[in-house]
C-alpha positions in Angstrom: -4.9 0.0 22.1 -3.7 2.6 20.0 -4.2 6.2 21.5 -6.0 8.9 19.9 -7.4 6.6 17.2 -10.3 7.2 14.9 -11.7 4.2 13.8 -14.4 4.8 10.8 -15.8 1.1 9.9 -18.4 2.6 7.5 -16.1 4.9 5.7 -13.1 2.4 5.9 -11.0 5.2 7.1 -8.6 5.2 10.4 -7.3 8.4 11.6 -3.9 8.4 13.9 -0.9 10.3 15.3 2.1 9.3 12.9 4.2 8.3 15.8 2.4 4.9 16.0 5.1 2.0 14.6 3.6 0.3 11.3 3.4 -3.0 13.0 1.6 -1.8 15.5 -1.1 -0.5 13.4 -1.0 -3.2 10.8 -1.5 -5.6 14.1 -4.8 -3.8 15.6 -6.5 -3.7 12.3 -5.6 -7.4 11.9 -7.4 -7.9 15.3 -10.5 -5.8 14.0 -10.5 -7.7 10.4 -8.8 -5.1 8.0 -5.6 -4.2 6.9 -3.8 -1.4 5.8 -2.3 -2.2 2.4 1.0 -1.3 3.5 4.0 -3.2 3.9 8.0 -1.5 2.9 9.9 -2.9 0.5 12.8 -3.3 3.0 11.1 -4.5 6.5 12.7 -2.0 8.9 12.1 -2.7 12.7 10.1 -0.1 14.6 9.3 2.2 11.7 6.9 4.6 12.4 4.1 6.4 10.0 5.9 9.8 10.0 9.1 8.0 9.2 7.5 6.6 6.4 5.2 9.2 5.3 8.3 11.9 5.6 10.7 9.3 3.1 8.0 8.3 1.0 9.2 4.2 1.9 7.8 2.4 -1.4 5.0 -0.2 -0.5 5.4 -3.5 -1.8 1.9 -4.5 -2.2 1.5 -0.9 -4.0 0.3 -3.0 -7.6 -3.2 -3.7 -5.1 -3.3 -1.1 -2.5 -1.5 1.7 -3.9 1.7 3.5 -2.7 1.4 5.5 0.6 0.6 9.1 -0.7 -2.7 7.1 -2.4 -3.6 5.1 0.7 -3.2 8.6 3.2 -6.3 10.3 2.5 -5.7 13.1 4.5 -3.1 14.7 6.7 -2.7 17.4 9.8 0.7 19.1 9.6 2.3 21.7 11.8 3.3 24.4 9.9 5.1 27.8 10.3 2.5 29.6 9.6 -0.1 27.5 11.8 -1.9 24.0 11.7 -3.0 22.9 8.4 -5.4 20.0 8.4 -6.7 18.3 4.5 -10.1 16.9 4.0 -10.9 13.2 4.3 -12.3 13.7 0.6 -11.0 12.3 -2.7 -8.4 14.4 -4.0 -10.4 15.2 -7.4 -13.4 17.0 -5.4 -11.1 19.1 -3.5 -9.0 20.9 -6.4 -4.9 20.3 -5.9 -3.7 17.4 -3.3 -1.8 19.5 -0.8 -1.4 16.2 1.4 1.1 15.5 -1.6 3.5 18.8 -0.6 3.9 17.3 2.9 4.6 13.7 2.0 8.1 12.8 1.0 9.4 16.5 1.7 10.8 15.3 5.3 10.0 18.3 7.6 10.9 20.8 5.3 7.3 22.3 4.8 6.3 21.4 8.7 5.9 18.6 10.5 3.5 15.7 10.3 1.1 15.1 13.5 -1.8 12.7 12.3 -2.7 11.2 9.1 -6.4 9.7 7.5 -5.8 6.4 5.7 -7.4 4.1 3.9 -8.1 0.8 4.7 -9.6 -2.5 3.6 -10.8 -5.7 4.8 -8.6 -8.6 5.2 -8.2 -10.9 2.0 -10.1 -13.9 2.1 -7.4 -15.7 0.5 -3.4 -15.0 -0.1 -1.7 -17.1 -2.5 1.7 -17.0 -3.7 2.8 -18.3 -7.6 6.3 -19.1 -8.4 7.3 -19.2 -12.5 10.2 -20.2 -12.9 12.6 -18.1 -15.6 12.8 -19.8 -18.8 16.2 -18.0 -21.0 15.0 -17.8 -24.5 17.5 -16.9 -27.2 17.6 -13.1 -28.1 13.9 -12.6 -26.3 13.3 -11.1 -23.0 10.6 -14.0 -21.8 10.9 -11.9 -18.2 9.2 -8.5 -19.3 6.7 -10.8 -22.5 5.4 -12.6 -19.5 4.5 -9.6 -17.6 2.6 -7.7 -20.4 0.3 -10.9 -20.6 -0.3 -11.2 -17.1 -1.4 -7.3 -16.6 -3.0 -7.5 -19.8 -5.4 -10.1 -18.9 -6.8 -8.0 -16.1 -5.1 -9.6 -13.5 -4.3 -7.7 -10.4 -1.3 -8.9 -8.2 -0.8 -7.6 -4.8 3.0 -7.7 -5.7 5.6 -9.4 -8.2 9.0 -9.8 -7.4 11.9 -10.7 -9.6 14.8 -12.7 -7.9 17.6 -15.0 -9.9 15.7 -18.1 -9.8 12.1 -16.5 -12.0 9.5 -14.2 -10.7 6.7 -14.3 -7.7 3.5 -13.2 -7.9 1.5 -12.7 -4.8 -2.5 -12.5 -5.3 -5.4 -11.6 -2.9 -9.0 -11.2 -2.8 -11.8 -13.6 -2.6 -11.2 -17.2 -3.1 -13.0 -17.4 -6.5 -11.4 -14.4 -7.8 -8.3 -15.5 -6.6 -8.2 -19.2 -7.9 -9.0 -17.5 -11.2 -6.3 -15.8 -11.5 -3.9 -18.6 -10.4 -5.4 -20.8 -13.1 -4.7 -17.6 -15.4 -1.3 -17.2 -14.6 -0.6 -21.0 -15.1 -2.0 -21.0 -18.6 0.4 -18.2 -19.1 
């Protein structure tokens, strides 16, 4: 068990001391039937929230969930000047995000002590396309691709471009989900 952890299951909000690892958390939510939406682009061993809330560690699965400073809904830093705690409100009903000025700046504007994400249920189904690349003469078939898949209102978890064609990971429910695989196939 997690210490000093505020589990909201109506709000879908978890509230937590940064120094708890990433796999940690990612494992307890698993256990309760949610996850957090946030995996780094580069897996680093023991990596802790304020680690990656301080460096601003792009997610990989930010196309679906969002990048970190979109899935931390609020923050409780310890400033200079005193403790400074954000509200666990959207940031457009609240004026400026000031969670923002904390995360990424390291601990040059005080120093992280919890964070308020958000967080969603596990994906009913993950499934994982391969295309492969296909050179055409004087075209970029790569980036054409791309624009048809976001343009026909797919929304990937991730894609990821390696020498032999692209992945494209997809999540949801299984309907929505074996939609979009038939989508991307047509493509």
């Amino acid at each position: 068990m997690i210490k000093e952890l505020e589990f909201d299951p109506v709000s879908l909000l978890v509230t937590l001391p940064v120094t708890v690892r990433l796999a940690d958390l990612e494992k307890w939510l698993n256990q309760k039937g949610y996850t957090f939406g946030f995996c780094p682009r580069r897996l680093q061993k023991g990596l802790t929230l304020r680690e990656a809330l301080e460096r601003r560690i792009p997610n990989r699965w930010s196309l679906r969930y969002g990048e970190l400073d979109e899935i931390c809904m609020a923050v409780e830093v310890q400033t200079p000047l005193g403790l400074v705690r954000t509200k666990r409100v959207p940031r457009s009903a609240t004026g400026p995000d000031l969670k923002r000025i904390w995360i990424g700046s390291g601990r040059t504007y005080g120093s992280l002590l919890k964070a308020t994400f958000r967080i969603v249920p596990i994906p009913e189904m993950r499934r994982l396309v391969r295309i492969p690349h296909r050179r055409a003469k004087g075209a970029r078939p790569v980036g054409n691709f791309l624009r048809k898949v976001l343009a026909s209102g797919i929304r990937p978890a991730a894609i990821e471009r390696n020498g032999r064609g692209l992945k494209i990971h997809l999540e949801g429910m299984k309907e929505i989900v074996s939609a979009e695989m038939k989508t991307v196939q047509k493509l």
